[in-house]
N, C-alpha and C positions, 0 to 999 in steps of 0.2 A: 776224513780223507777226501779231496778233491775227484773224484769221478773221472773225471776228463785226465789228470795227471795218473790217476791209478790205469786206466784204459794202455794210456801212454808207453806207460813198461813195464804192463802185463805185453801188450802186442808191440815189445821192442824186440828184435831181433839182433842175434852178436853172429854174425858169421866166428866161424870154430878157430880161425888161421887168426882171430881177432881175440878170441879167449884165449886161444894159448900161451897168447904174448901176454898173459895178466901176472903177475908175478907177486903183486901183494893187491892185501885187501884191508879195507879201513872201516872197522864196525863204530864210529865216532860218531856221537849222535849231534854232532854239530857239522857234520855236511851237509853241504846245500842241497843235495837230492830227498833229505828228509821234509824239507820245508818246501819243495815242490811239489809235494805228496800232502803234506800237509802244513798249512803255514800256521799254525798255530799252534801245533805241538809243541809242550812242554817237559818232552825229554825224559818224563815219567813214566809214561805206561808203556804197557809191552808190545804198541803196537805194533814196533818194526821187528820185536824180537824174532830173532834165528831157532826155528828148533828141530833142522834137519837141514843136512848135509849129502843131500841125496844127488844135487846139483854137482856134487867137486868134480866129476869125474872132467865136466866139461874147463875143469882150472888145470891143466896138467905140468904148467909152470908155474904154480902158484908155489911160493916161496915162504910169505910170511905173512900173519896177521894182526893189524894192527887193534890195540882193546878188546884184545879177546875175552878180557875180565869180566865183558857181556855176553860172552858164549856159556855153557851150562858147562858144567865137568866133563861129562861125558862129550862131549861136541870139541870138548879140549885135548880128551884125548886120542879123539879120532885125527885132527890134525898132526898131534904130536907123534899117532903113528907113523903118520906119512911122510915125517923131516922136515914138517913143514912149523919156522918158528911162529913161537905165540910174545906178541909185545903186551904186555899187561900197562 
């Protein structure tokens, strides 16, 4: 991990009137924010893995998730409580 990119959006800030508007979300491990974080990730280890959802509340239009296939069961079906689609 990059240091300086980890620093970056640890201390990013989303105004809430800016989350609201988020409506899907893309666990694809071929976005460019993975390789700004780390450019040499090989899409194998766990680094970016999700293993808490503690953050949603701040998604409250959040709609759908894309690759959720990388989320754990339980983490699937916390989503699918909320009506919120899962794209495998």
């Amino acid at each position: 991990m990059v240091p300086e990119a980890r620093a970056y959006f640890e201390s990013l800030e989303l105004p809430a009137d800016l989350l609201a508007g988020v409506e899907q979300l893309n666990f694809d491990g071929g976005c460019q924010v993975y390789f700004e974080c780390c450019p040499h990730w090989d899409g194998e280890s766990d680094q970016f893995d999700v293993h808490s959802l503690d953050d949603l509340r701040h998604l409250p239009g959040l709609k759908r998730v894309i690759c959720a296939d990388l989320l754990e069961p339980h983490l699937q079906d916390v989503l699918r409580s909320r009506g919120i689609e899962l794209v495998f």
